[in-house]
C-alpha positions in Angstrom: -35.3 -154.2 180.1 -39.4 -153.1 180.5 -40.4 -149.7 181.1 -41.4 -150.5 185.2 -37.6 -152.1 185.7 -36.7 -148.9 184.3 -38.7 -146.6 186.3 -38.1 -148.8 189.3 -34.5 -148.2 188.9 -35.0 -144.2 188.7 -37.1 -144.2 191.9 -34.8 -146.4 193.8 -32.2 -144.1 193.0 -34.0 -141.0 194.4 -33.8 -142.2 198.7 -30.1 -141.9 198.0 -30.1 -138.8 196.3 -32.0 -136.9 199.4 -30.2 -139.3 202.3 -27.0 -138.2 200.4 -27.5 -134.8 199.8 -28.1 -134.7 203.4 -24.9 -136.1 204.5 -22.7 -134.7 201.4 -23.7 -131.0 203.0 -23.4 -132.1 207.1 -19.8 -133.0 205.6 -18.7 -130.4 203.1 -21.3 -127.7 203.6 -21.2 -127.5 199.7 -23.5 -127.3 196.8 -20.8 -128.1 194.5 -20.0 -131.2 196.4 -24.0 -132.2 196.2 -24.1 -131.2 192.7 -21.4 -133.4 191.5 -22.7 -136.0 194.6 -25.6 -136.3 192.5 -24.7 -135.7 189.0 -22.6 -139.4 189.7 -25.4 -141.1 191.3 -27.7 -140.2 188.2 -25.2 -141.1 185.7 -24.9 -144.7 187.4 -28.6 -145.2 187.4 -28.4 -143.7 183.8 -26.0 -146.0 182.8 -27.9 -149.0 184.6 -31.2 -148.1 182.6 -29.5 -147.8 179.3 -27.6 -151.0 179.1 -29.3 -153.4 177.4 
């Protein structure tokens, strides 16, 4: 995978970080819940950019 997929990947993944974060504390009013919300999203992408 090429550095700009990569990148790509990492950008994409930051809409649903702050739309999610959004919802994540209208639901749970929680920064634990964002916390590990987003600690799972990031590990996904992670995951994505690292398998070759």
């Amino acid at each position: 995978m090429d550095i700009s997929r990569k990148i790509g990947i990492m950008v994409f993944t930051g809409v649903p970080a702050i739309i999610g974060g959004g919802i994540m504390w209208t639901a749970f009013h929680s920064w634990i819940a964002i916390g590990i919300y987003e600690a799972l999203l990031y590990a996904g992408a992670l995951y994505l950019i690292n398998k070759d």
